[in-house]
RODO-2510 file (C-alpha; in nm, 4 decimals, decimal comma):
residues 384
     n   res          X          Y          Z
     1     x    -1,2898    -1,1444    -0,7811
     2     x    -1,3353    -1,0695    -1,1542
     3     x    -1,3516    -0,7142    -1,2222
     4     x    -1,4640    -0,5177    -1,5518
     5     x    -1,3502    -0,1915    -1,6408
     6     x    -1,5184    -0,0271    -1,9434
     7     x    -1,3194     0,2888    -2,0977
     8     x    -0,9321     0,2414    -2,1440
     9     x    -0,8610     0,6204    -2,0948
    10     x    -0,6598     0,7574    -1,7899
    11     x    -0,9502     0,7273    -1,5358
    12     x    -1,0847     0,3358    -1,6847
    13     x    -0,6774     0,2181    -1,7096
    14     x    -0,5890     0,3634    -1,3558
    15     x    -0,9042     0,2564    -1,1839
    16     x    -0,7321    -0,1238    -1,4013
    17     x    -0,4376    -0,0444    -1,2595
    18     x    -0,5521    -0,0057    -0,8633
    19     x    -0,7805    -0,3416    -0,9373
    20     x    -0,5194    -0,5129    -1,0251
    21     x    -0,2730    -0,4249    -0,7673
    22     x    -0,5564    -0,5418    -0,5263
    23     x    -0,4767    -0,8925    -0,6471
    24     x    -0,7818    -0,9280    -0,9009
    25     x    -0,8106    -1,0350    -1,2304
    26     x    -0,9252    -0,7219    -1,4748
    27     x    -1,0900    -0,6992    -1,7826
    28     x    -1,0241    -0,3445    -1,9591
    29     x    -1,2910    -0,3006    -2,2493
    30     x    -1,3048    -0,0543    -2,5162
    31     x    -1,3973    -0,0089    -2,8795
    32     x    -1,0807     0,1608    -2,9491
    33     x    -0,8311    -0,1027    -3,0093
    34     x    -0,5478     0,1955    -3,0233
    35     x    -0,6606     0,3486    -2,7020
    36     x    -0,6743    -0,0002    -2,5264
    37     x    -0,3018    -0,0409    -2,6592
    38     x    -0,2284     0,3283    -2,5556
    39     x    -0,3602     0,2335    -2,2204
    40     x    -0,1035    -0,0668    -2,1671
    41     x     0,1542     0,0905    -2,2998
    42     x     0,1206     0,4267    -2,0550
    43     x     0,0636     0,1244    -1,7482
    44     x     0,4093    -0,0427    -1,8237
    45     x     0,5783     0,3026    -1,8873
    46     x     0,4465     0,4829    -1,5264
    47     x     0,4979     0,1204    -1,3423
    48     x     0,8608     0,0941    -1,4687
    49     x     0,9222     0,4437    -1,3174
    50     x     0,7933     0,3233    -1,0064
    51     x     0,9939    -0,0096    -1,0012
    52     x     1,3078     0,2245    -1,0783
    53     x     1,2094     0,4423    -0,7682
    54     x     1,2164     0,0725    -0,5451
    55     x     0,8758     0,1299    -0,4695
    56     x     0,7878    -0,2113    -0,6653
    57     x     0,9777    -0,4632    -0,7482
    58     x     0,9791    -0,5971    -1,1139
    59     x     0,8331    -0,9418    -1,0433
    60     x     0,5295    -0,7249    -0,8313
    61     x     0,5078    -0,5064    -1,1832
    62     x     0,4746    -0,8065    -1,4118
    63     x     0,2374    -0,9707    -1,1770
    64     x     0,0296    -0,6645    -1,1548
    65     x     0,0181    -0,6448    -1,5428
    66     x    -0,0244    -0,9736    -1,6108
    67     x    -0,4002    -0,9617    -1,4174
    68     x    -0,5180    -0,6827    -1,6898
    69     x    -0,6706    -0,8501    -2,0069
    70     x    -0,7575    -0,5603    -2,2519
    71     x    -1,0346    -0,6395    -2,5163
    72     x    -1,2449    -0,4960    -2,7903
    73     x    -1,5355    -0,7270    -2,7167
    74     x    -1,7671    -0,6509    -2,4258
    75     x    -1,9071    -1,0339    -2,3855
    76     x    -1,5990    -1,1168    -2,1954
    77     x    -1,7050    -0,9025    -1,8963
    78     x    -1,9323    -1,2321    -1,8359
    79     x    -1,8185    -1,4039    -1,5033
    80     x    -1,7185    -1,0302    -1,3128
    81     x    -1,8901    -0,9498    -0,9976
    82     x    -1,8313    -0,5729    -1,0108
    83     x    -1,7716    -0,3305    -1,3347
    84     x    -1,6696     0,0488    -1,3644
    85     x    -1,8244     0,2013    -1,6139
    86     x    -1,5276     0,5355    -1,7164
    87     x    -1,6808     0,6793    -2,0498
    88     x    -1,7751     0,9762    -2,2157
    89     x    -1,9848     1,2287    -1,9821
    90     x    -2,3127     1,1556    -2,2169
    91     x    -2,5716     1,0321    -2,0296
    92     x    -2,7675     0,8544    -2,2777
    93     x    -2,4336     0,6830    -2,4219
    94     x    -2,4597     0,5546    -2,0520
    95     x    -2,8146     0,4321    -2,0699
    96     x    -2,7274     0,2934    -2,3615
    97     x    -2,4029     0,0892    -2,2239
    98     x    -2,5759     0,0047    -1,9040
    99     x    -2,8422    -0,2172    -2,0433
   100     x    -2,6308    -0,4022    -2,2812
   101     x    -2,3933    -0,5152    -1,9901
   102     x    -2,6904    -0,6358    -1,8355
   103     x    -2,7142    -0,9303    -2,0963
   104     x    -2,3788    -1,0189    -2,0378
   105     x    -2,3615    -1,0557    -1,6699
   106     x    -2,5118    -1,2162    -1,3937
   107     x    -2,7616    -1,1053    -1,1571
   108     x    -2,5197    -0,9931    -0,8467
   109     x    -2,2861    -0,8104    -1,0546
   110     x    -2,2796    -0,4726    -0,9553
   111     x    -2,2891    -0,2418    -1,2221
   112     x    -2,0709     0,0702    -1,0852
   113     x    -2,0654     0,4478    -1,3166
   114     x    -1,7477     0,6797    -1,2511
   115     x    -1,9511     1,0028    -1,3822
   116     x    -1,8732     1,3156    -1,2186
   117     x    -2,1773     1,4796    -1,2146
   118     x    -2,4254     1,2746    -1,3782
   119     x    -2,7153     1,1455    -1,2240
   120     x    -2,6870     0,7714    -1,1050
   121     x    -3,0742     0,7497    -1,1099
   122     x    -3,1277     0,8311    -1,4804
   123     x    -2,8410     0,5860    -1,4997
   124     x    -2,9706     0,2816    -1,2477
   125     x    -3,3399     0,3785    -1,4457
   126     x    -3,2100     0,1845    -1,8269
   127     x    -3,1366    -0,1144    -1,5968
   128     x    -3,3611    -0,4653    -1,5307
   129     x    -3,2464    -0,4278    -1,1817
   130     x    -3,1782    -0,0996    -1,0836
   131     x    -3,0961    -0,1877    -0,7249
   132     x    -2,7422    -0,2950    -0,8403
   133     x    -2,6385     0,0215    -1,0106
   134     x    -2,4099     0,2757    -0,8114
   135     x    -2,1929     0,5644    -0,8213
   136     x    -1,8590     0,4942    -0,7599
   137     x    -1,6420     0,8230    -0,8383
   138     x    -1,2751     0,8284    -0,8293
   139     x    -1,0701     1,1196    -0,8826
   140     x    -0,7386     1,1288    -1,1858
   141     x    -0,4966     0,9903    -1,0934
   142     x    -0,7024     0,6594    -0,9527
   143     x    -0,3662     0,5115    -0,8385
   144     x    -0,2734     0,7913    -0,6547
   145     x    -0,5724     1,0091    -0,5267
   146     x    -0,7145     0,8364    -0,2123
   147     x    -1,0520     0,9770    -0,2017
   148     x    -1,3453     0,7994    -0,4123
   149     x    -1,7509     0,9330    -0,3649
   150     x    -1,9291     0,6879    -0,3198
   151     x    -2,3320     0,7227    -0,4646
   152     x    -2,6269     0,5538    -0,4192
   153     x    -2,9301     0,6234    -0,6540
   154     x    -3,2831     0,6308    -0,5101
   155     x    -3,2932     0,2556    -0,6590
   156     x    -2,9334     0,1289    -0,5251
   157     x    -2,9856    -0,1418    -0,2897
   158     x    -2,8615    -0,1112     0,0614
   159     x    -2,6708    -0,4205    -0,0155
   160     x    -2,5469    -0,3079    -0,3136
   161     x    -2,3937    -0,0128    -0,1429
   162     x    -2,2534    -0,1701     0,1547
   163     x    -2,0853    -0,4186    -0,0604
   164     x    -1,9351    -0,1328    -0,3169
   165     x    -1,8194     0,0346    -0,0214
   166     x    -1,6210    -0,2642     0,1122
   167     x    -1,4340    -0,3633    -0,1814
   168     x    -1,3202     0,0278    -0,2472
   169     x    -1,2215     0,0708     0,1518
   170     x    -1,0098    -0,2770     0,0922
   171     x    -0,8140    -0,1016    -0,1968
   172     x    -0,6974     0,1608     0,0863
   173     x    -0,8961     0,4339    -0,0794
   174     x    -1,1135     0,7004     0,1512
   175     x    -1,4260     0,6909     0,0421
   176     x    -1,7208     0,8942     0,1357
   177     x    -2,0790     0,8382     0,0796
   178     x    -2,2494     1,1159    -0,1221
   179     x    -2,5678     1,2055    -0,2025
   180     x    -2,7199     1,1260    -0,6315
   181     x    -2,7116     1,4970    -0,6073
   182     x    -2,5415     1,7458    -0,9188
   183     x    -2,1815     1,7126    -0,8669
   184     x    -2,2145     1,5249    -0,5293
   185     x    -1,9772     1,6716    -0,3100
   186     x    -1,6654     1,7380    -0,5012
   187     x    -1,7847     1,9019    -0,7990
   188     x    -2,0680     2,1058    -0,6367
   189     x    -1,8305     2,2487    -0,3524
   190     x    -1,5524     2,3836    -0,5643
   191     x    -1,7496     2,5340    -0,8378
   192     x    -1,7109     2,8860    -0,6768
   193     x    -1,3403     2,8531    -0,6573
   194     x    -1,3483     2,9014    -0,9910
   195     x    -1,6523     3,0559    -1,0800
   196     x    -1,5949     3,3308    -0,8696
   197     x    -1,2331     3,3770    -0,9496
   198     x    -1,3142     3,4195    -1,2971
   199     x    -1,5706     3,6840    -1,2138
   200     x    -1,3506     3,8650    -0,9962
   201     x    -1,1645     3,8499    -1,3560
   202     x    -1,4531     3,9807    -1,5869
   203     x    -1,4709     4,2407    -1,3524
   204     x    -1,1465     4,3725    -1,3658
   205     x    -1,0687     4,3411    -0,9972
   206     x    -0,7430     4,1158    -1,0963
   207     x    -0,5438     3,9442    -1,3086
   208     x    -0,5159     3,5927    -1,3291
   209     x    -0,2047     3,6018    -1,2042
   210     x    -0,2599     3,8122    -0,9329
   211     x    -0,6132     3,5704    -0,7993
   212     x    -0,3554     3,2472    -0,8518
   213     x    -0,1247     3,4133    -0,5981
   214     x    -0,3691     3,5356    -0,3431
   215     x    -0,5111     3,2040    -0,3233
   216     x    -0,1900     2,9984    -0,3147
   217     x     0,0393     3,2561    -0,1153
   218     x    -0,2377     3,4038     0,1247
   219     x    -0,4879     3,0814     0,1016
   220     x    -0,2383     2,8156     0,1051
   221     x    -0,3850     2,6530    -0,1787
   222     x    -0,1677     2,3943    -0,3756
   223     x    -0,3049     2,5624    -0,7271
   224     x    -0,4103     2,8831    -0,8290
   225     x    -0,7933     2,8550    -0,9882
   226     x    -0,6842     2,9566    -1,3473
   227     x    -0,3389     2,7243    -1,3041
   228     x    -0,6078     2,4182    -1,2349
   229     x    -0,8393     2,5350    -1,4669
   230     x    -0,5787     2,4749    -1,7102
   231     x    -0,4311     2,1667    -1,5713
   232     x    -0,7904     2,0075    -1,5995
   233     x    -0,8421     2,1429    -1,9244
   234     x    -1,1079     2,4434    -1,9812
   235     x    -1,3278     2,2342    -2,1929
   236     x    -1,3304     1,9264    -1,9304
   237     x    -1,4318     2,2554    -1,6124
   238     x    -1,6650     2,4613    -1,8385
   239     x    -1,8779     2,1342    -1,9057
   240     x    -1,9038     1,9984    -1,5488
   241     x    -1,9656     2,4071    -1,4618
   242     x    -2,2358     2,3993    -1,7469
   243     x    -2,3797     2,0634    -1,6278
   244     x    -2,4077     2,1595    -1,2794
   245     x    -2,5460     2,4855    -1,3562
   246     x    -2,9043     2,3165    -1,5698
   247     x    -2,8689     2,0148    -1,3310
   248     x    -2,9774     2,2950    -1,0568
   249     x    -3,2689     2,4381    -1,2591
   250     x    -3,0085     2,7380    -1,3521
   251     x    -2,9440     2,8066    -1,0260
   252     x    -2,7124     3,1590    -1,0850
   253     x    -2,4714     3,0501    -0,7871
   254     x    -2,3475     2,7301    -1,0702
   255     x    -2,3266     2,9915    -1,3822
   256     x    -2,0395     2,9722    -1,5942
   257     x    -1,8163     3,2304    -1,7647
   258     x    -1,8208     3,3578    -2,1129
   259     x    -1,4348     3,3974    -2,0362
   260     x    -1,4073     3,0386    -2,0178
   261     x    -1,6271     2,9388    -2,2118
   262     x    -1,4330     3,1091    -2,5251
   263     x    -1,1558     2,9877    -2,4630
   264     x    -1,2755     2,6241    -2,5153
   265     x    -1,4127     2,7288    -2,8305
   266     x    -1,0779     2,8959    -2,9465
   267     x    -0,9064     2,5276    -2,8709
   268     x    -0,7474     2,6947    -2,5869
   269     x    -0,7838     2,4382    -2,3616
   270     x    -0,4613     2,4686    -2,1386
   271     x    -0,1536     2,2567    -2,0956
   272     x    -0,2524     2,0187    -2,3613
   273     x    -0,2898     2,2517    -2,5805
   274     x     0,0013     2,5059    -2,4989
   275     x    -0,2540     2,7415    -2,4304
   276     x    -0,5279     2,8388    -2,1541
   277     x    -0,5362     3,0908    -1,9465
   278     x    -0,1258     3,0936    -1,9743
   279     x     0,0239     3,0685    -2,2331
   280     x     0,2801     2,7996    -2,2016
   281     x     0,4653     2,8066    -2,5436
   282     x     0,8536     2,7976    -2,5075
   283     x     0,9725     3,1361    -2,4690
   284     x     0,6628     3,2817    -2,3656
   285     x     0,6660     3,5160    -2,0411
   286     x     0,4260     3,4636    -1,8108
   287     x     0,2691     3,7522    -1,5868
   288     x     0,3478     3,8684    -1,2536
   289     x     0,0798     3,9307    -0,9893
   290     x     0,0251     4,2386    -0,8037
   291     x     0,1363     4,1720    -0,4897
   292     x    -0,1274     4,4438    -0,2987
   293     x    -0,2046     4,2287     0,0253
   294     x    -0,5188     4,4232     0,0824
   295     x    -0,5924     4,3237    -0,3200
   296     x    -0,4511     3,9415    -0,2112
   297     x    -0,7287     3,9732     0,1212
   298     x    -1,0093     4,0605    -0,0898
   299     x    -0,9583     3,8035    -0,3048
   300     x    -0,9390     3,5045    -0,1198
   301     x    -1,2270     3,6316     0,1055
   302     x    -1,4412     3,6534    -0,0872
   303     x    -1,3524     3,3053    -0,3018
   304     x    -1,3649     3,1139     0,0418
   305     x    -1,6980     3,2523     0,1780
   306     x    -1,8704     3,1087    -0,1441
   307     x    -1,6465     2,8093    -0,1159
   308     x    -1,7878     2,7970     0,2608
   309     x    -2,1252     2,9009     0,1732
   310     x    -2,1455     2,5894    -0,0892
   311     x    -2,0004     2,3428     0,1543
   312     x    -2,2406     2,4509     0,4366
   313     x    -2,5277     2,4357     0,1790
   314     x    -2,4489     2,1092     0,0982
   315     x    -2,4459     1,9763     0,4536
   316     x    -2,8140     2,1889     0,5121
   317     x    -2,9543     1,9683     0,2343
   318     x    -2,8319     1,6421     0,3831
   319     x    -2,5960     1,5774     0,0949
   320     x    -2,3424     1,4304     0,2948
   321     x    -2,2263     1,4578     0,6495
   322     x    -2,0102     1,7415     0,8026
   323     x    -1,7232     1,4646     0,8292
   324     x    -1,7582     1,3508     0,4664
   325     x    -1,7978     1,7174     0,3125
   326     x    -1,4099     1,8395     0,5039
   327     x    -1,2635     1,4812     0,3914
   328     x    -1,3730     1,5170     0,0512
   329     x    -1,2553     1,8809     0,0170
   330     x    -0,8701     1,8250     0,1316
   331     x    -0,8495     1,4824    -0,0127
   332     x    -1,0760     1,5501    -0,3355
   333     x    -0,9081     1,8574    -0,4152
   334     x    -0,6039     1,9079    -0,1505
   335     x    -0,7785     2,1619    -0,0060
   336     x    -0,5170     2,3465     0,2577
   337     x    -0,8464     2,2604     0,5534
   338     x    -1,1862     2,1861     0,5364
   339     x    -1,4064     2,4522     0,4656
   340     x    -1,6456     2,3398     0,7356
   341     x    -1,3257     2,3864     0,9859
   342     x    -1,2333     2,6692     0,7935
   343     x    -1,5765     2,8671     0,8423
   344     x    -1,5491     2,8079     1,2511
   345     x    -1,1802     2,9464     1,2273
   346     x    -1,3194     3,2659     1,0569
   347     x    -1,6265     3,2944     1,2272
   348     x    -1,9548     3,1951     1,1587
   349     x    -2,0803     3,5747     1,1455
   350     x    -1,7890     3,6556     0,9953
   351     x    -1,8854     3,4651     0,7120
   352     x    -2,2234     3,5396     0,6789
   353     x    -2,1720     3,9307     0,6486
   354     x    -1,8972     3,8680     0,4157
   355     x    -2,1724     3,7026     0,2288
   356     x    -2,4307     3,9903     0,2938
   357     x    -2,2059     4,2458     0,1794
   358     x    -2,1656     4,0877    -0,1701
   359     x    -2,5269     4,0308    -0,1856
   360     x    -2,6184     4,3869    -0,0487
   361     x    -2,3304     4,5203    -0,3076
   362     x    -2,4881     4,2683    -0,6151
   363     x    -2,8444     4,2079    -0,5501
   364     x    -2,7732     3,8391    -0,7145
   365     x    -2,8980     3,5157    -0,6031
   366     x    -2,5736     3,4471    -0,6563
   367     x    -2,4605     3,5729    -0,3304
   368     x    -2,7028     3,4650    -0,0726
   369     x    -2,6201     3,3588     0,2323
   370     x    -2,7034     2,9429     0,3355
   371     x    -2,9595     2,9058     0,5845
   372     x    -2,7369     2,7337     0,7711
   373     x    -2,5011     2,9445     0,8513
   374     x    -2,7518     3,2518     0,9297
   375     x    -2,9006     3,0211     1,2096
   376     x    -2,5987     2,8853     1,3308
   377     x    -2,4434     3,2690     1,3135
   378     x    -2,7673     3,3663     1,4854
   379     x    -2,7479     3,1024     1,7447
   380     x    -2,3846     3,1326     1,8206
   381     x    -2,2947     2,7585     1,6839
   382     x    -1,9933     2,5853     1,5044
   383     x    -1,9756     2,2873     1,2922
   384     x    -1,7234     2,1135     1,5112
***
């Protein structure tokens, strides 16, 4: 199978890169000649170090490589039965991109968009035939992360999706189907881990250092929220934060954070910058949480009752299934559990008057409790 990839930056070449290593042929497309040679050149460098680790062998490598053709001119996508579309998170630039592919290629070529949080409708809508266009969303790094969201639009074709499906569950990735929903599940389920970590911030409850260790030491979390909010890049989280939050009519439980939000517009993105919420210049000392378990308690309470409270949301409003909200959540993010498992460890009512007491403290909108779990608190149930 002939497969088109259009974007050659980390997500396009990596989603390439997994093609490829499926056995098919791969054209990589961009209009940047330099990033398209960037993009081979990073592919030889990380599959060297993994052919030095024995994990490959060097004929496997140059196979693997030899599948990719990179090109500057979009007409050669003509003859490819499926194509990711990795660009810029613009929606009209989409549009825009979607109906010219449609000249080149056939009529069963599925026409596949790796947006984030983007909807696949608006998308599928620039399209002749609509009923081809899907969501397929995998997660940096493609070669490595396992999970991919998988999202039909109102005009996706059962077909379409059942065939989309198959050919991502044949690359050994664990996909889940999602909702055309803001953020689907990924994106709309963590916002509050770091929304409400950086308003436990603005507050002045704690330090940054001091929420990164309550939520790695006492949650078991692989990352602190301002630690990934720096890995990702505070300009990349602030938009999806600020997309999410006007793709939900303003909804206050999506609203982002001045804090952040300066900080992208003082260039302070994180790592790639040297500078985020930590400053990581050579020489530079970085803080020391407080250590206060009862602080630590606090913290992560209340940042996993809105985690919970989002995840059970999402499952009240039929955005995915119960199964497909925990998967995505500990293989999306490498969450320690699923929140959904997580909320029937705590307690149901547990987590509903943690809820209540933030609202009853607040008085925001911000804080309300999902229906669901007041009825299933009320009724005595658990997810599982």
């Amino acid at each position: 199978m002939k497969i088109g990839v259009l974007g050659a930056g980390s997500m396009g070449s990596g989603i390439a890169q997994v093609a490829a290593s499926y056995g098919h042929n791969v054209v990589l497309y961009d209009t940047n000649i330099k990033a398209i040679e960037k993009a081979m050149d990073t592919m030889q460098k990380t599959l060297a170090k993994v052919v030095e680790k024995g994990k490959m062998t060097e004929d496997v490598k140059n196979a693997l490589l030899s599948r990719i053709h990179s090109t500057d001119k979009m007409e050669e996508y003509a003859g490819c039965e499926l194509i990711f579309e990795a660009i810029i998170e613009n929606l009209e630039v989409k549009k825009s991109v979607f109906a010219k592919l449609e000249a080149i290629v056939g009529p069963d070529c599925i026409l596949a968009s790796n947006t984030s949080s983007l909807s696949i409708a608006s998308i599928a809508a620039a399209c002749q035939k609509p009923e081809r266009v899907i969501g397929i969303h995998f997660f940096n790094p493609a070669p490595l992360m396992k999970l991919v969201e998988i999202i039909p639009a109102v005009q996706t074709s059962p077909e379409t999706t059942e065939k989309a499906k198959a050919i991502i569950d044949s690359w050994e990735k664990l996909t889940v189907l999602t909702k055309d929903t803001p953020g689907f599940i990924v994106n709309r389920v963590a916002r509050p881990f770091y929304g409400e970590a950086l308003r436990i911030l603005e507050e002045g409850l704690a330090d940054i250092a001091t929420i990164d260790w309550a939520m790695t030491e006492l949650g078991a979390f692989r990352m602190g929220p301002f630690t990934l909010m720096d890995y990702i890049g505070n300009d990349i989280n602030y938009t999806v934060t600020e997309t999410v939050f006007s793709a939900f009519y303003f909804d206050p439980r999506y609203k982002p954070a001045f804090t952040q939000k300066r900080l992208a517009e003082a260039g302070y993105l994180g790592r790639k910058t040297g500078r985020g919420h930590y400053n990581y210049a050579e020489g530079a000392v970085m803080p020391q949480p407080n250590k206060d378990e009862t602080l630590g308690r606090m913290i992560l309470n209340r940042v996993l009752a809105m985690l919970i409270n989002e995840a059970a949301d999402a499952l009240f409003w039929n955005v995915a299934s119960r199964e497909a909200i925990d998967t995505a959540m500990t293989n999306g993010v490498n969450y320690p559990k699923g929140l959904l498992k997580w909320a029937d460890e705590i307690g149901i009512q547990e987590v509903v008057d943690r809820l209540d007491t933030l609202y009853n403290e607040y008085h925001e909108d911000r804080y309300r409790c999902s229906p669901l779990l007041r009825k299933m608190a009320k009724e005595g149930k658990s997810f599982y």
